[in-house]
C-alpha positions in Angstrom: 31.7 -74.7 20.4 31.0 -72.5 17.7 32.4 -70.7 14.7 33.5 -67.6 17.2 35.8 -70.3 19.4 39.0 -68.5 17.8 37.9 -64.4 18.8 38.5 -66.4 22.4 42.0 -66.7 22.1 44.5 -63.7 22.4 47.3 -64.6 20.4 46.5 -66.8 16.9 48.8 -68.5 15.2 46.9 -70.7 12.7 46.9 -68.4 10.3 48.5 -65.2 9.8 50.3 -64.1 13.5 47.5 -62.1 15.1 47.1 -60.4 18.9 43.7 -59.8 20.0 43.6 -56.4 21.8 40.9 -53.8 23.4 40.8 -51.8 20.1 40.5 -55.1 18.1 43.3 -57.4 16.3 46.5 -56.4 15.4 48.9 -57.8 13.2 52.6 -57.2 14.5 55.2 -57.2 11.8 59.1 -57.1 11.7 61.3 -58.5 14.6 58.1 -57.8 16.8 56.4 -60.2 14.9 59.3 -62.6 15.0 59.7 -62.5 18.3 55.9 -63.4 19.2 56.4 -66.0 16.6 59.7 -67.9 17.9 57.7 -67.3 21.9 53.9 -69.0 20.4 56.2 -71.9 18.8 57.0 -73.0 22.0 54.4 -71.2 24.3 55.3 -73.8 27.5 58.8 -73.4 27.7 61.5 -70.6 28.6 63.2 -69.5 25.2 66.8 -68.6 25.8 68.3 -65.3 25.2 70.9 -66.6 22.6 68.3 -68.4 20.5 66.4 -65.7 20.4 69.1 -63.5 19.5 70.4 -65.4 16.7 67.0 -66.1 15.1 66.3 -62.3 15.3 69.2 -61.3 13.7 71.0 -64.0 11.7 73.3 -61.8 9.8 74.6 -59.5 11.9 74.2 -59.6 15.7 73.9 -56.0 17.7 76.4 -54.7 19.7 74.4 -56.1 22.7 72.2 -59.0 21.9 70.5 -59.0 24.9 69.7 -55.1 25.8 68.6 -55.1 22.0 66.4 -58.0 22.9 65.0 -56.2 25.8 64.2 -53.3 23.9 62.3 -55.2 21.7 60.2 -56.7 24.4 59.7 -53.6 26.0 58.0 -51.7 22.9 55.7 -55.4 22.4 54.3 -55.4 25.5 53.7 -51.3 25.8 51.7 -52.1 22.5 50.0 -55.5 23.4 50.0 -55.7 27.4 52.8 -56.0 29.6 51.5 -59.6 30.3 51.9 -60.8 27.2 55.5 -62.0 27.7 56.9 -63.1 31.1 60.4 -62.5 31.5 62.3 -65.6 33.3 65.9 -66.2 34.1 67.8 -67.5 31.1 65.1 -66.1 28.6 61.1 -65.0 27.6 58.2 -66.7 27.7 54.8 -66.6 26.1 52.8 -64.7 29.4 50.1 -66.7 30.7 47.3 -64.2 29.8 48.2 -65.1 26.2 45.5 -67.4 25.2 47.0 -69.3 22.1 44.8 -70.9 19.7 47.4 -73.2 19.0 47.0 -75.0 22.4 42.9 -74.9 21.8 43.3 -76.7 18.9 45.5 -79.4 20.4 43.3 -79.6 23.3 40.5 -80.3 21.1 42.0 -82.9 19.0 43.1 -84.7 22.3 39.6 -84.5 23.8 38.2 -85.7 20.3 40.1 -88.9 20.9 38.9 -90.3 24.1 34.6 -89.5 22.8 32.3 -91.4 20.3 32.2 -89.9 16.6 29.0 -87.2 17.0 31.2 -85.5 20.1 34.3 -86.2 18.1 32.9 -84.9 14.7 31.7 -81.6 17.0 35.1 -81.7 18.4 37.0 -81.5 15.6 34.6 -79.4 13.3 35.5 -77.2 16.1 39.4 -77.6 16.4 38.9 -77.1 12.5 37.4 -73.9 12.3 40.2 -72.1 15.1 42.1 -72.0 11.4 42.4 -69.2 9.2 45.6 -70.6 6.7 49.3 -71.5 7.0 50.3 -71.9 10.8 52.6 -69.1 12.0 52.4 -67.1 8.8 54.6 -65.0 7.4 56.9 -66.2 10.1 57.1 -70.2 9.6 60.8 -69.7 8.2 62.7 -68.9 11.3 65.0 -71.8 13.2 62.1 -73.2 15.4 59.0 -71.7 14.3 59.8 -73.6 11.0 59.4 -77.1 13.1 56.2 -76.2 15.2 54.5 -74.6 11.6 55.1 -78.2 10.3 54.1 -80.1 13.8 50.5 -78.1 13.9 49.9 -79.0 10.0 50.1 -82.3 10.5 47.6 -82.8 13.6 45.5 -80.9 11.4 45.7 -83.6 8.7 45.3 -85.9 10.9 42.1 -84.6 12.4 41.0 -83.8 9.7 41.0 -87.8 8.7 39.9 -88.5 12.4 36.8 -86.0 11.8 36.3 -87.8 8.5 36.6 -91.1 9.8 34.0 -90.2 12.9 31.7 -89.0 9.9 31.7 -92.3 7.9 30.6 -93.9 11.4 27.8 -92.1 11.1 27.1 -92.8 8.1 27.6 -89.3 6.5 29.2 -90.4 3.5 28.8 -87.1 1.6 30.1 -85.1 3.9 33.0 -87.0 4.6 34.0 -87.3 0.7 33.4 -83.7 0.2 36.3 -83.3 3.1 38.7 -85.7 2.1 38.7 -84.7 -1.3 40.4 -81.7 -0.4 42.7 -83.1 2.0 43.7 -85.9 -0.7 44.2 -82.9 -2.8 46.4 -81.6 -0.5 48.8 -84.5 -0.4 48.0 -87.4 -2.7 49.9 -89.7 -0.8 48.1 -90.2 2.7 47.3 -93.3 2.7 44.9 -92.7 5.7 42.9 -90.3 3.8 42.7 -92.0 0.6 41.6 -95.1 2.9 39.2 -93.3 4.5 38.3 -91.5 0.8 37.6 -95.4 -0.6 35.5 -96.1 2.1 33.3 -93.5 2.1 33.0 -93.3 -1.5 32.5 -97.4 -1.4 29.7 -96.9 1.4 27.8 -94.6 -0.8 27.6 -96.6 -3.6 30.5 -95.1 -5.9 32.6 -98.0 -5.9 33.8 -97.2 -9.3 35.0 -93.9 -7.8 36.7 -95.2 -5.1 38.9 -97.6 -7.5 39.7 -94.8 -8.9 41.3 -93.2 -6.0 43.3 -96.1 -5.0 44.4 -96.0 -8.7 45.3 -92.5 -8.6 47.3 -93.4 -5.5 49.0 -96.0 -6.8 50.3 -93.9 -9.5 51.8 -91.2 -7.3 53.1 -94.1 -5.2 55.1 -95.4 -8.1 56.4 -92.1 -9.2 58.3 -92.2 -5.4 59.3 -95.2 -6.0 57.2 -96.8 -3.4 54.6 -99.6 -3.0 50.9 -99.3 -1.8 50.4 -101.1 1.8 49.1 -104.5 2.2 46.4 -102.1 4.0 45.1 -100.4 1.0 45.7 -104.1 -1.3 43.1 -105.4 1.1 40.9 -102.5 1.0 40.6 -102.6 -2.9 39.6 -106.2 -2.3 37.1 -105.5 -0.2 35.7 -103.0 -2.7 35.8 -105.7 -5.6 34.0 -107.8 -3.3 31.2 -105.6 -2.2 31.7 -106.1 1.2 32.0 -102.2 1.5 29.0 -101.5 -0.4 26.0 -99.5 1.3 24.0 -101.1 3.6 20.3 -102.1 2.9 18.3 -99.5 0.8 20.6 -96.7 1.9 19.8 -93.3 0.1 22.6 -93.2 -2.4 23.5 -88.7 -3.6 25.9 -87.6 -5.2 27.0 -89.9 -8.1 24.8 -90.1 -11.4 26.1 -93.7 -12.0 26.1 -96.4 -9.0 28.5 -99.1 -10.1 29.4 -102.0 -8.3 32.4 -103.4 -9.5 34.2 -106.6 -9.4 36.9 -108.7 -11.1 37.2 -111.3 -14.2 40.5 -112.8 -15.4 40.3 -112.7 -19.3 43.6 -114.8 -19.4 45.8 -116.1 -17.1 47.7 -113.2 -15.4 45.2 -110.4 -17.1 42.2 -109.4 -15.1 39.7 -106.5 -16.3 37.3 -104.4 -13.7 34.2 -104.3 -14.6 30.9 -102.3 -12.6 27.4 -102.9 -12.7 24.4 -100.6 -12.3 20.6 -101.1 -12.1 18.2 -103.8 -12.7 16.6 -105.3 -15.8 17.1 -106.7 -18.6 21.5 -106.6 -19.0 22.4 -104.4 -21.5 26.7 -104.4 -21.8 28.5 -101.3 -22.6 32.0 -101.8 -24.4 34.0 -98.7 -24.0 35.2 -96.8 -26.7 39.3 -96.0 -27.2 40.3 -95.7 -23.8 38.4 -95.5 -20.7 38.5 -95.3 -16.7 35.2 -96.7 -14.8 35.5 -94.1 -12.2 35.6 -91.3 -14.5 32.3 -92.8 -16.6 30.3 -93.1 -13.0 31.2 -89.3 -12.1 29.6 -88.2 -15.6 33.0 -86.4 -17.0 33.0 -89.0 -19.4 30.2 -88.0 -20.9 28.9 -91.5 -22.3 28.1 -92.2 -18.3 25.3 -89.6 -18.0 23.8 -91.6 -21.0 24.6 -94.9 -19.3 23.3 -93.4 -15.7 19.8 -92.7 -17.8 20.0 -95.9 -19.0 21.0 -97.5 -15.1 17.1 -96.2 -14.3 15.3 -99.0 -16.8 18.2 -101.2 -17.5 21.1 -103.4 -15.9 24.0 -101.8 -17.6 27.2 -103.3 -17.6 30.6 -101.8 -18.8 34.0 -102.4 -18.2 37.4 -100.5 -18.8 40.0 -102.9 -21.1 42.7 -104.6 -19.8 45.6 -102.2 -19.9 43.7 -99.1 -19.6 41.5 -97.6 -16.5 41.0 -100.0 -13.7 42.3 -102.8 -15.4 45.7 -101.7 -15.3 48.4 -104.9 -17.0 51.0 -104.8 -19.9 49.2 -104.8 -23.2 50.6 -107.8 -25.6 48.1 -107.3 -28.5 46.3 -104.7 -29.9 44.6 -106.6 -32.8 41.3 -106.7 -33.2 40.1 -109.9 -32.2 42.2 -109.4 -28.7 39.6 -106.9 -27.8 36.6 -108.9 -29.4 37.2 -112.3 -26.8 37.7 -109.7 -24.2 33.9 -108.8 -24.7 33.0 -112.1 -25.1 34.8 -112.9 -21.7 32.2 -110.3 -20.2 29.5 -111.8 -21.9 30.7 -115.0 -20.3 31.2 -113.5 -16.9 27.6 -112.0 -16.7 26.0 -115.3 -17.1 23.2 -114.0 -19.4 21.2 -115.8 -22.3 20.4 -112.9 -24.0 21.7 -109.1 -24.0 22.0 -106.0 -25.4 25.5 -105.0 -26.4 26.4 -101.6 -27.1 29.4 -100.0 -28.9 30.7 -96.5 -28.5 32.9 -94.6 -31.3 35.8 -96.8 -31.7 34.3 -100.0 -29.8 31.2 -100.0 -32.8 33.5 -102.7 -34.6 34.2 -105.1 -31.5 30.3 -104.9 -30.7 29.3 -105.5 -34.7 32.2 -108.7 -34.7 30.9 -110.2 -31.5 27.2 -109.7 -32.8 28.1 -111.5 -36.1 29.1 -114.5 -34.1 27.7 -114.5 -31.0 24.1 -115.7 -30.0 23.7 -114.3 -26.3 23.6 -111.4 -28.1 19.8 -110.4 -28.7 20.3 -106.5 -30.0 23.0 -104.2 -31.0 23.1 -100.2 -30.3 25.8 -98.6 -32.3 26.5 -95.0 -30.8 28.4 -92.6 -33.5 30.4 -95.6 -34.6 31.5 -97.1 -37.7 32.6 -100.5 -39.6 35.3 -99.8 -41.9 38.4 -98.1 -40.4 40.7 -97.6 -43.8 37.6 -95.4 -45.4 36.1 -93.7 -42.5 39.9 -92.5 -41.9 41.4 -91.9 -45.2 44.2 -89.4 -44.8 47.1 -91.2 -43.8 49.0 -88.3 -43.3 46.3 -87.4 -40.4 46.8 -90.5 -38.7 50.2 -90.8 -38.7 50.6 -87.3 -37.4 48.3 -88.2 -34.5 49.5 -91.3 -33.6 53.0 -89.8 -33.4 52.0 -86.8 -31.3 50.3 -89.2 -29.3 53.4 -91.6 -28.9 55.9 -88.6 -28.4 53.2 -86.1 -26.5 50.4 -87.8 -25.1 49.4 -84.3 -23.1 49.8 -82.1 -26.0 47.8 -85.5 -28.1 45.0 -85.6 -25.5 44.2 -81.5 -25.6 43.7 -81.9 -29.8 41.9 -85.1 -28.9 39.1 -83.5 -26.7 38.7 -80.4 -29.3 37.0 -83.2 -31.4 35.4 -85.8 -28.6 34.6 -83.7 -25.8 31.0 -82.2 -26.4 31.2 -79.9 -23.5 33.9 -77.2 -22.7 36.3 -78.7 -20.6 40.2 -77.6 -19.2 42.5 -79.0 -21.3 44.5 -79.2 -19.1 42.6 -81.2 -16.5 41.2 -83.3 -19.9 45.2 -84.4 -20.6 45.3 -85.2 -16.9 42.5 -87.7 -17.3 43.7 -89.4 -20.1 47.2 -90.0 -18.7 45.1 -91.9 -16.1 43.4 -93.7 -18.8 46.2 -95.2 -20.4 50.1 -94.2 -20.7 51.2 -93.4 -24.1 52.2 -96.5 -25.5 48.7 -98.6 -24.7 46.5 -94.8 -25.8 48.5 -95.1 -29.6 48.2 -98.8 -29.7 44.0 -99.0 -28.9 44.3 -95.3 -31.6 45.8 -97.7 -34.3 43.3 -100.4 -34.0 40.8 -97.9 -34.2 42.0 -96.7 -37.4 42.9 -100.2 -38.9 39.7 -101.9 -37.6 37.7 -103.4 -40.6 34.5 -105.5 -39.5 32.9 -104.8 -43.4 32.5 -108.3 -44.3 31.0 -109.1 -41.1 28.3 -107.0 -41.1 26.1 -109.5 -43.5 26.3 -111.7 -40.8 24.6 -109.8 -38.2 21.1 -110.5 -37.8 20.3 -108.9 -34.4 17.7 -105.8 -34.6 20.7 -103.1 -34.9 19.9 -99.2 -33.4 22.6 -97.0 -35.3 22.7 -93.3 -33.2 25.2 -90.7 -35.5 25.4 -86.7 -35.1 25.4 -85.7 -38.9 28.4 -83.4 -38.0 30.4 -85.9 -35.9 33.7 -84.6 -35.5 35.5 -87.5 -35.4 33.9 -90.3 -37.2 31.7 -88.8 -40.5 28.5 -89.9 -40.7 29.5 -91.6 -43.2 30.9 -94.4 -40.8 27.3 -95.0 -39.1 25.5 -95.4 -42.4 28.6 -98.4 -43.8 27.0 -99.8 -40.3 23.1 -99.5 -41.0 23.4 -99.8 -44.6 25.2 -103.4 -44.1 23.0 -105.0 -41.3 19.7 -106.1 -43.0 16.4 -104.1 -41.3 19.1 -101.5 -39.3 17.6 -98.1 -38.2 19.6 -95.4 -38.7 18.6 -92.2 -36.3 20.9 -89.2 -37.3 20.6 -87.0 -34.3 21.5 -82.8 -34.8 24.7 -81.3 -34.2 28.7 -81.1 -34.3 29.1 -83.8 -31.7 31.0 -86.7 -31.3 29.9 -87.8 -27.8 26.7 -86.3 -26.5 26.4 -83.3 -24.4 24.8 -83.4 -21.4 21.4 -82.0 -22.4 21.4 -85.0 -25.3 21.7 -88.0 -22.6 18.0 -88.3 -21.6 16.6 -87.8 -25.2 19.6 -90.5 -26.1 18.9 -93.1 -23.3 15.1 -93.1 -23.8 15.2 -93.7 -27.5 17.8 -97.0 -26.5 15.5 -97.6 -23.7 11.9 -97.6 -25.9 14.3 -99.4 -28.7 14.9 -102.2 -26.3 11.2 -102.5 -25.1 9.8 -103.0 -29.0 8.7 -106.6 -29.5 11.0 -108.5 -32.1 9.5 -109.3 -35.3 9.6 -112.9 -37.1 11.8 -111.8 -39.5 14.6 -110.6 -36.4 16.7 -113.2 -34.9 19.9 -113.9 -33.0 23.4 -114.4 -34.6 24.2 -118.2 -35.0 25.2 -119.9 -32.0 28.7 -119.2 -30.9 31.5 -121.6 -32.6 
């Protein structure tokens, strides 16, 4: 069936009320309009006089309800066919000559059912395209017309995750995400179609992505004061696992980071989500202040174009910490060395003799303590980071200010926050939306005030590893000062300042960024550049 299946039908209801006649379609308006409206709702049965009257007119009947009703039907059908409504004892009904699109649409979903998914897909594309917006518009508040408006919306949802569902089968992953999003959109808390969503997403290799989506359900969830099914527990299970990954060497679009993700428990009760992407030598990204996997593998954090560059020579490893992101949990401690042994957990979970650790903005002094004690450890990459908190951030008048607007307004906090990290322009709005993903307020100002109080200084004597420090001389957010107390304390560190008022890369920076890391990495170590002493 093609896109011209709805010019079939004379009277269309999905969508604004419309009567295909000789001269074209015509768009009848007033109680004319009503009238057509309260008959399409329900097109197979008689609809009485009375309820018709009273719909019509609910505030003040006419002297006679039912020769005023007669009237009316009288000037419809001398202006859209006198077959267009049958007049039966007791009351009106829609004439059979008025083709609805209504009952084509509910034809097609129940013919979808009973096929396999490349009929159903057809099926439904088709049942899909007979609409043109709201069902029953502008007449979907009358006593009736209200109920069938609301009936027909959701069989459209719900082929609309039967279409979707018949397009993972096929293995048209892309296509079915692209469709879900917007019915997920629609109304957060189908737990079909975020089901459906997580699959697909998991199938095409954007596993961090669909975490993401079951987190984002989970929070609408608890704002309604409801739980997520066993259904979707199992699902994110099967995610972890891998058991929903892609199959074989399956073409993976549409994602510039492919992370597999699973599971570690970094004390009892407190387990952190970690993804994996690549092959090669491991190299472990910590995450900066607060982060979300999901939103590093769809590149709107913008360290995860870097990181997806990186993916093509390396085995890159990063994580979101426990209380933030996908590793949701009540935070107990925001020191310092908390957030050091959770790296050190990863470290322990990869398995690796040797790797490359690198630290992003406020994670620079959890990757320089680690390295200072740590011998798995083989190179450090410090990206616009720093050592000393207390100097790099001096004013104590600026961070109080910020960590209270932070604490008190962590929407308004997150908008002045992404004036200074984000390198691209971005809706602020949609930014503070992000971040109250990331984190709520209390966890975003604790991680803030570690990054402010975090002083690593004495330790940096103690790190031996070959250290790469990347810094944008006009860093908005950590002076450049802070990456040169980092190369100027390691013994044999390179400093590279790169150009510009940035504080995370922009997009056109990632390539330049992740092939100087990547050509870093590849550079023989000399005699005089050895590991950190064996871990105590």
């Amino acid at each position: 069936m093609t896109s011209t299946a709805s010019e079939g039908c004379r009277v269309r209801v999905l969508g604004p009320l419309e009567v295909a006649v000789a001269g074209g379609p015509v768009f009848p308006t007033g109680r004319q309009g009503a009238l057509l409206a309260l008959l399409a709702a329900d097109a197979a049965a008689v609809v009485p006089h009375d309820r018709l009257a009273d719909a019509l007119w609910p505030d003040e009947a006419p002297r006679d309800p039912l020769n005023a009703l007669q009237i009316l039907v009288s000037r419809l059908r001398a202006r859209l066919g006198a077959d267009l409504v049958e007049t039966r004892p007791g009351g009106y009904r829609l004439g059979a000559a008025g083709d609805l699109d209504a009952a084509r649409f509910e034809a097609l979903v129940a013919e979808a059912a009973g096929t396999g998914p490349e009929r159903a897909v057809g099926l439904l594309g088709a049942a899909e395209r007979l609409w043109r917006g709201a069902a029953l518009a502008p007449y979907d508040d009358l006593p009736g017309v209200r109920q069938a408006a609301a009936r027909l919306t959701a069989l459209r949802f719900v082929a609309r995750e039967r279409r979707a569902q018949a397009l993972v089968e096929l293995g048209r992953f892309d296509e079915a995400v692209s469709e879900l999003e917007a019915l997920v959109l629609l109304d957060p808390l189908r737990e079909t179609a975020v089901s459906v969503l997580v699959t697909a997403l998991a199938r095409s290799g954007r596993a961090a992505e669909a975490l993401g989506r079951m987190a984002d359900l989970r929070v609408q969830l608890r704002a309604s004061g409801l739980d997520p099914s066993p259904s979707i527990e199992a699902l994110q299970q099967r995610v972890l696992t891998g058991d929903l990954g892609p199959d074989g060497d399956a073409t993976v679009t549409g994602s510039p980071l492919r992370l597999v993700c699973r599971q570690l428990s970094r004390a009892p009760g407190e387990t952190v989500t970690l993804g994996e992407a690549g092959t090669g030598p491991p190299l472990v990204f910590v995450p900066g202040w607060v982060s979300r996997l999901d939103s590093v593998a769809s590149g709107f954090d913008p360290r995860g174009r870097v990181l997806a560059r990186l993916a093509a020579e390396l085995r890159v490893v990063t994580y979101d910490r426990y209380g933030t992101g996908l590793s949701p949990g009540r935070v107990t401690s925001y020191d310092l060395e908390s957030s050091v042994a959770e790296l050190l957990a990863v470290l322990d979970a990869l398995g690796e003799r040797r790797v490359v650790v690198m630290g992003s903005s406020a994670a620079a002094p959890i990757a320089i303590s680690a390295a200072a004690r740590d011998a798995r450890i083989e190179r450090l990459v410090v990206l616009g980071g720093y050592a000393d908190g207390p100097r790099v951030f001096s004013n104590p008048g600026v961070r109080e200010a910020m960590l209270s607007l932070v604490r008190s307004s962590w929407g308004v906090g997150s908008r002045v926050l992404a004036n200074l990290l984000m390198p691209d322009r971005y809706d602020e709005k949609v930014f503070a939306r992000f971040q109250r993903q990331v984190a709520d307020a209390e966890v975003a100002a604790g991680f803030l005030e570690q990054m402010y109080d975090a002083d690593v200084s004495a330790e940096l004597g103690r790190v031996r590893q070959p250290t790469l420090v990347l810094h944008y001389a006009d860093d908005p957010a950590v002076p450049i000062a802070g990456g040169r107390q980092v190369a100027e304390g390691i013994a044999g560190a390179r400093l590279r300042v790169l150009d510009g008022a940035y504080h995370l890369p922009p997009a056109r920076h990632a390539a330049a960024i992740a092939d100087t890391i990547v050509a870093w990495c590849r550079e023989p170590l000399t005699s005089g550049e050895s590991p950190a002493p064996a871990r105590q």
